[in-house]
C-alpha positions in Angstrom: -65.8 182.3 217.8 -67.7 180.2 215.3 -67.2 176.3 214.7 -69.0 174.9 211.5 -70.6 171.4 211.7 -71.8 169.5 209.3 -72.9 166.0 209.3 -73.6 163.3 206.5 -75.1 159.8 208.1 -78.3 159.1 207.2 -79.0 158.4 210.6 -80.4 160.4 213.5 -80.1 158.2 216.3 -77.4 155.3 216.9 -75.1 157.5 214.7 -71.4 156.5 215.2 -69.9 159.4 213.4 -72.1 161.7 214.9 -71.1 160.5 218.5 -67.7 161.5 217.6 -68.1 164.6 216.3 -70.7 165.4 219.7 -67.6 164.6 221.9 -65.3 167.0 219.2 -68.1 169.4 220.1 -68.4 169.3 223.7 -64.6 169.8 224.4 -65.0 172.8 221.7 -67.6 174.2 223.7 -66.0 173.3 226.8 -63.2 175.2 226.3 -65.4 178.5 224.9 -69.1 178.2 226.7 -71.6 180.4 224.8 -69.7 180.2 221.6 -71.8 179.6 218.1 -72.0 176.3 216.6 -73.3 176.6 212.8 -74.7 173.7 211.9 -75.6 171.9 208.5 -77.5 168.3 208.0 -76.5 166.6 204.8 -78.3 163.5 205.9 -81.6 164.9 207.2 -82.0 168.0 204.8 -80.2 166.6 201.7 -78.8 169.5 198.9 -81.1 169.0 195.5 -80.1 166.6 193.0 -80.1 168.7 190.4 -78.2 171.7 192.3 -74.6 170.4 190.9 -75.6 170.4 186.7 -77.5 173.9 187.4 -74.5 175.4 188.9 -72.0 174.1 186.6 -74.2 175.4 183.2 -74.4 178.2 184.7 -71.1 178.9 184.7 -70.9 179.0 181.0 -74.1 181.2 180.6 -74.4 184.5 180.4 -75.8 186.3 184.0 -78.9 187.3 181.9 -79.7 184.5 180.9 -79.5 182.2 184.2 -83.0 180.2 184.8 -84.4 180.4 188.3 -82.7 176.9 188.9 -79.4 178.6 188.1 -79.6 180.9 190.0 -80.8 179.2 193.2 -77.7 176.6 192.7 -75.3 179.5 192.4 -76.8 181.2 195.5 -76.5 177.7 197.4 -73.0 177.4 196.6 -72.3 180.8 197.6 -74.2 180.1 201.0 -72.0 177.1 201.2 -68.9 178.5 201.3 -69.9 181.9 203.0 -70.2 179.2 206.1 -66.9 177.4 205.6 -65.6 180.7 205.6 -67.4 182.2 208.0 -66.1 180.1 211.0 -62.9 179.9 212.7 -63.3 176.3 212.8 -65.3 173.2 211.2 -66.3 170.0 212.1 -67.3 166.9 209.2 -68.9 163.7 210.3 -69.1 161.9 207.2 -69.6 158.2 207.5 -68.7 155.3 205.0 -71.4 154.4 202.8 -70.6 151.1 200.6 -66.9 151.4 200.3 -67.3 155.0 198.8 -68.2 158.5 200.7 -71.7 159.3 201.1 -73.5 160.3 198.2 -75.2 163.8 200.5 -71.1 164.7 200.9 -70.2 163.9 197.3 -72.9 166.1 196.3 -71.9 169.0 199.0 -68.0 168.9 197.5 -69.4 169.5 193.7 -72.1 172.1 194.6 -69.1 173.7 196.8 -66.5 173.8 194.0 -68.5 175.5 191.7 -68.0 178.1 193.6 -65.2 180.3 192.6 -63.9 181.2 196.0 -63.2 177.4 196.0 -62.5 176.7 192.7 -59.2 178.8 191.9 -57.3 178.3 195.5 -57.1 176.8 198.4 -59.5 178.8 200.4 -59.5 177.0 203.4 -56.1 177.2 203.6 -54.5 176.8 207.6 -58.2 176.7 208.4 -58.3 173.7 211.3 -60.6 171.0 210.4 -61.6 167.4 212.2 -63.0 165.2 210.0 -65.0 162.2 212.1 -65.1 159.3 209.8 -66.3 155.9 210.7 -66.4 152.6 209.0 -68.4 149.4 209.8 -66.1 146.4 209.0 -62.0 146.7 208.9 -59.6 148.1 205.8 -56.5 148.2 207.3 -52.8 146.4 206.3 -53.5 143.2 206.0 -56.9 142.9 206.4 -59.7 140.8 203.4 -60.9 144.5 202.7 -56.8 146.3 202.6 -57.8 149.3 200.1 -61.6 148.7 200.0 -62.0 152.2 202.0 -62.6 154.9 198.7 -63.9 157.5 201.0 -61.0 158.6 203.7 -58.4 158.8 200.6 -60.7 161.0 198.9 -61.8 163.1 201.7 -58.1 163.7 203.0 -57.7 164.8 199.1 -60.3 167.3 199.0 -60.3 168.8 202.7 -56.6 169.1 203.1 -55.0 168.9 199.8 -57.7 170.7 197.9 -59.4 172.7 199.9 -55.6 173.2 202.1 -57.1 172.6 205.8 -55.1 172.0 208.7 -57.0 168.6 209.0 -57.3 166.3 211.8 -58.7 162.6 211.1 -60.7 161.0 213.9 -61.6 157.0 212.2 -63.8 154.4 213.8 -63.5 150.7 212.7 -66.1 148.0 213.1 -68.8 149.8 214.3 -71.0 146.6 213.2 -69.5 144.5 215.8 -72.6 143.9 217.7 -75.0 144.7 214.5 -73.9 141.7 212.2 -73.5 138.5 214.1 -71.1 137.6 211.4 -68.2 139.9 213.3 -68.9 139.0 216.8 -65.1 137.6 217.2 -63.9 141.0 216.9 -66.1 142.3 219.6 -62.3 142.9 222.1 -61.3 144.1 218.8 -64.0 146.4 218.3 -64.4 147.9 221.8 -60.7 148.8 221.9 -61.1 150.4 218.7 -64.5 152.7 220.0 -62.3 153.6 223.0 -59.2 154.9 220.7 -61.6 156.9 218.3 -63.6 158.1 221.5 -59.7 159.8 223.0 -59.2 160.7 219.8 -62.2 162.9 220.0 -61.7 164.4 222.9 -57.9 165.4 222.1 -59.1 166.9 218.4 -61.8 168.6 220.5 -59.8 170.3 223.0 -57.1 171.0 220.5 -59.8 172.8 218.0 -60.8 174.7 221.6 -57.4 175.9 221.6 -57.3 178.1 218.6 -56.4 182.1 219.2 -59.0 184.5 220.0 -59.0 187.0 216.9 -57.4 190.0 217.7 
């Protein structure tokens, strides 16, 4: 079997997203050793700028008469969701990035829905996804920042109720506690939080292991 990652930080190292979705990983390939992990960088090997605009005229021009950058954008998007579909699984770390979702993800859902696999229907519908999503300060009830986070809304929106995954979110809060001196009162605060989202990872992980073995 076949689990899809794809990752959106910007960083390589010291990535709090991507330590959740190692820990989704290794329970995955705990529970199947030697099975394929597919994997896709958003943050390291960015899709091109342009990709989005070239697929979308495209659309509305004749085959014939696609340029070369239309037609690379179309393959791309094809290539995109060929690996979606493709696995019997997937796994998204996609941190928050200035109160919105990252820009390399943002770009990845347009160039994907261009696409007309993903365009008319739900086509990753029952598909099980965990999403590993992680935000540096706090937006929960009653905190300064209560509705400042305008990334998990949308990526619940998109993932489950667009794209119909069976979705699973695994959040991390305050993952500057320790970085900006400024929030060192929540440091209890913080490591409780780490220690949730870090179960949380390993349940989601062993529960995406547990999927049937195609007949």
């Amino acid at each position: 079997m076949t689990l899809f990652r794809l990752d959106a930080s910007i960083r390589t190292h010291g990535s709090a997203s991507r330590e959740i979705a190692d820990i989704v990983e290794a329970e995955w390939l705990a529970t199947r050793p030697g099975d394929t992990i597919e994997r896709r960088h958003l943050g390291v090997d960015p899709l091109p700028a342009t990709a989005w605009a070239a697929a979308v005229t495209a659309g509305t021009t004749a085959p014939e008469e696609h340029t070369t950058e239309q037609r690379e954008a179309v393959a791309l998007a094809a290539t995109l969701v060929d690996e979606l579909l493709a696995a019997d699984a997937i796994l998204f770390a996609v941190p928050l990035y200035n109160y919105g979702v990252s820009q390399h993800f943002k770009a990845y859902v347009d160039l994907v829905s261009t696409d007309q696999r993903a365009f008319a229907q739900p086509f990753l519908a029952g598909k099980r996804v965990v999403l590993a999503t992680v935000r540096g300060g706090a937006y929960g009830g009653g905190t300064p920042r209560e509705g400042w986070d305008h990334a998990t809304p949308y990526l619940r929106r998109i993932l489950a109720d667009c794209w119909g995954a069976d979705l699973t979110v695994v959040e991390r809060e305050f993952t500057l506690v320790g970085v900006n001196p400024a929030l060192d009162s929540f440091t209890d605060q913080a490591a409780q939080m780490h220690a949730e989202a870090l179960k949380a990872a390993r349940e989601a992980g062993r529960a995406l292991g547990d999927l049937p073995v195609p007949a």
